[in-house]
VMD Tcl script that draws the C-alpha trace (Angstrom):
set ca {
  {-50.57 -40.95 40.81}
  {-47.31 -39.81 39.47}
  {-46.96 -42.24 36.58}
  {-50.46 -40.61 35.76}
  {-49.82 -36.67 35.82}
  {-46.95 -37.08 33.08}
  {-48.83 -39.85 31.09}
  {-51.77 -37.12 30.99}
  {-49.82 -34.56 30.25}
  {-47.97 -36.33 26.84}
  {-51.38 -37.34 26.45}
  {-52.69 -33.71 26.34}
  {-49.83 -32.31 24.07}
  {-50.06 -34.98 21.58}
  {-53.58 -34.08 21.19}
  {-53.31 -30.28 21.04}
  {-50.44 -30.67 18.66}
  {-52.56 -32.82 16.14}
  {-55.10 -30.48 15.43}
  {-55.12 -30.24 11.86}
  {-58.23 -31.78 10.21}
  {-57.97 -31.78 5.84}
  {-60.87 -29.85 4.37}
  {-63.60 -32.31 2.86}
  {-66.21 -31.91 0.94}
  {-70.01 -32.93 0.41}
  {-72.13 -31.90 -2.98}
  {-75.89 -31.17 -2.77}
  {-78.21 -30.29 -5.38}
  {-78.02 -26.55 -6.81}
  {-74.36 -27.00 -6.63}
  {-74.08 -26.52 -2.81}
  {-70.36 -27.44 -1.14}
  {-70.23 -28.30 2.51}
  {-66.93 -27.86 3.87}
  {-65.72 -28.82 7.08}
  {-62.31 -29.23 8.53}
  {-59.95 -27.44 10.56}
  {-58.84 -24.38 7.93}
  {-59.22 -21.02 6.64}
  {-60.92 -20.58 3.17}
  {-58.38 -18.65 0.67}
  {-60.16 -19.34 -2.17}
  {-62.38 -21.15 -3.87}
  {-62.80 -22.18 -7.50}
  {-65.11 -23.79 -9.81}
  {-63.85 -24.56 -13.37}
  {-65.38 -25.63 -16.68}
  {-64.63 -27.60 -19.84}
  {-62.67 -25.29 -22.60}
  {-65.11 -25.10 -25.46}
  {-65.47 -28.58 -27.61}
  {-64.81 -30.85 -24.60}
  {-66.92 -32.08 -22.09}
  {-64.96 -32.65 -18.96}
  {-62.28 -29.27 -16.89}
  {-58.94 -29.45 -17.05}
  {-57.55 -28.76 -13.22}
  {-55.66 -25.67 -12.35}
  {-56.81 -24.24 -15.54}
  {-57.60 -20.12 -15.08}
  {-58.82 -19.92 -18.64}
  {-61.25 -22.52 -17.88}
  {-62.42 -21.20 -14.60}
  {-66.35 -20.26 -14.21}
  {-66.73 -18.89 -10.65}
  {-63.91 -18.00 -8.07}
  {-64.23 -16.04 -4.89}
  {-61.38 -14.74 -2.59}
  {-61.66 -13.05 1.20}
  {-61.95 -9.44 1.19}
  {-59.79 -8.25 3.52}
  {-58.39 -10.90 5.59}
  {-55.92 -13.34 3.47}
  {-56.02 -16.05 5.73}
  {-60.21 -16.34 5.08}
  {-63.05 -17.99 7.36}
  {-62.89 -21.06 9.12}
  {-64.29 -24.22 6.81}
  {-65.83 -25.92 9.56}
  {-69.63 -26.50 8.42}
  {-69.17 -23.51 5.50}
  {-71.86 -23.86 3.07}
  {-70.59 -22.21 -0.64}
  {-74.07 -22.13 -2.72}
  {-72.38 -22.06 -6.05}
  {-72.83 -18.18 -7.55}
  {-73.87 -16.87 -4.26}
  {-70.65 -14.94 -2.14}
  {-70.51 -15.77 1.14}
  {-70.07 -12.68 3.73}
  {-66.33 -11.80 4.43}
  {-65.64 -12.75 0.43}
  {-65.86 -11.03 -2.95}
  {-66.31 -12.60 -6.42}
  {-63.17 -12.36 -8.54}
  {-64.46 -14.84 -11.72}
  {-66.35 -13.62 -13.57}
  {-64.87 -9.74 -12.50}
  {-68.48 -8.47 -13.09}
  {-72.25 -10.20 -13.22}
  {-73.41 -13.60 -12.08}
  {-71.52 -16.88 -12.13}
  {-72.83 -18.57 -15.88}
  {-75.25 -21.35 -15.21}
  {-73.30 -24.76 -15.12}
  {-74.40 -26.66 -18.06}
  {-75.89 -30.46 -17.09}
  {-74.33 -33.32 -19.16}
  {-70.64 -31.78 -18.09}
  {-67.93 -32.31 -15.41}
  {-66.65 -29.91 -13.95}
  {-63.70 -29.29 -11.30}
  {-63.69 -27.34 -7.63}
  {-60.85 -26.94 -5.57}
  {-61.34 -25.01 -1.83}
  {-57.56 -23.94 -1.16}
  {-57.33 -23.36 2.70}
  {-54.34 -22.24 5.04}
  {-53.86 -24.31 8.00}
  {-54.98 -27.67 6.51}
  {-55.03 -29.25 3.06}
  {-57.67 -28.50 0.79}
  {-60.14 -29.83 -0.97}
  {-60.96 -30.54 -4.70}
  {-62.83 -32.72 -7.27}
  {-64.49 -33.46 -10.48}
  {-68.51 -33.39 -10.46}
  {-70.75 -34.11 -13.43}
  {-73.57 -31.98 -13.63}
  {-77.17 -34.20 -13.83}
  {-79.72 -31.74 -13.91}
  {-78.73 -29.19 -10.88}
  {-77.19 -32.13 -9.38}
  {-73.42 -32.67 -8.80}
  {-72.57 -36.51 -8.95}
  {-69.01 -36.44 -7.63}
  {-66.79 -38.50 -10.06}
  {-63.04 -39.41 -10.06}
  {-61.21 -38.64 -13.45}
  {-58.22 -41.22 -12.97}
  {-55.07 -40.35 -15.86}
  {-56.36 -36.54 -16.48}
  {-53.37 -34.02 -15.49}
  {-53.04 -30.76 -16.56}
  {-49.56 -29.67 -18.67}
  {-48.54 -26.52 -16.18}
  {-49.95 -24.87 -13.36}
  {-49.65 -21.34 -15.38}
  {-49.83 -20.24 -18.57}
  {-50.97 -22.43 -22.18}
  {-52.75 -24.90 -19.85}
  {-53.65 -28.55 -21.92}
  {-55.22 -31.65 -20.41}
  {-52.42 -34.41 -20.51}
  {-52.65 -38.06 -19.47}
  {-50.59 -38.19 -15.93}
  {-47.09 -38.67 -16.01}
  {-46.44 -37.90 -20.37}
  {-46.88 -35.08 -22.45}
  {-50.05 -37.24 -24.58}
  {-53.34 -35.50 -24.72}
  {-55.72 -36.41 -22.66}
  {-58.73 -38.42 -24.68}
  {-62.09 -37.90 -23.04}
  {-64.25 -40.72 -23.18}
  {-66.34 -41.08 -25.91}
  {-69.65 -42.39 -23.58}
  {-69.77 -39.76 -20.97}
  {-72.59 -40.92 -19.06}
  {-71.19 -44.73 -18.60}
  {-67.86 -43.21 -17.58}
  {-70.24 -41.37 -15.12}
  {-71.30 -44.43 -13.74}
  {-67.99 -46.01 -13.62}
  {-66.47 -43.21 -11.97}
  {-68.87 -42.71 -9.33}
  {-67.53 -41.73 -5.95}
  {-70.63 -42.69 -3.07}
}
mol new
graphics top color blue
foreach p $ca { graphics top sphere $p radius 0.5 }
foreach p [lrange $ca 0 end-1] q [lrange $ca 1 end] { graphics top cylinder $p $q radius 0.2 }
display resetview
């Protein structure tokens, strides 16, 4: 019995201590995001190719399409089972892109980029190509973007090179697929 009481009690304070769960996300028809995970919702961002391309450049303000922010409390709502129906404003948040009017409709045939930044866990974030008013998740391996502020340009990772789209958008669809 006494081995057990401390073995418990490690047991107990490892588990408290390792709370954190990273914010994930599903994508359902409409767009709809499903987070869940173990943060607070700061903000939450939906971003759109710069006119004459077809896929977002991350981290991009000129390029973003829809952005919403807490209203009063900085530290946001919990993620755990948050639905965020894209253009719709979820209670407790107010609509800072576009400043006035409805989010623009997102455009099928292009990929676009979310990112849920949270406090308290990691975020979440990803490319979707629009099919219709589905979002088919994709990756977009070598696409950086030049700065986090300012004159913004999609670079291939790691070099100052522009990043070249791929000529066949729908077969890099396919290839880039994430199920």
């Amino acid at each position: 019995m006494r081995v057990l009481v401390p073995v418990a009690a490690i047991f107990l304070l490892l588990t408290i201590s390792s709370c954190e769960i990273s914010t994930s996300a599903t994508l359902h028809r409409g767009p709809t995001f499903s987070l869940n995970g173990s943060g607070r919702l700061v903000s939450f961002r939906v971003s759109g190719p710069q006119i004459g391309r077809k896929i977002a450049t991350p981290i991009d303000e000129k390029s973003l399409v829809w952005s919403i922010k807490p209203i009063t409390d900085d530290r946001g709502a919990l993620v755990g089972r948050m639905e965020i129906k894209y253009g719709a404003v979820p209670r407790g948040y107010a609509q800072t892109v576009p400043a006035s009017g409805t989010a623009p409709v997102l455009r099928s045939g292009l990929v676009y980029y979310f990112f849920a930044e949270t406090t308290g866990a990691s975020g979440a974030e990803g490319f979707f190509y629009m099919d219709g008013t589905t979002p088919v998740p994709i990756n977009v391996p070598g696409l950086c973007e030049s700065a986090f502020v300012g004159d913004v340009k999609p670079v291939k990772c790691g070099t100052n090179e522009a990043y070249i789209e791929p000529k066949d958008l729908e077969q890099f669809v396919k290839e880039h697929r994430v199920d």
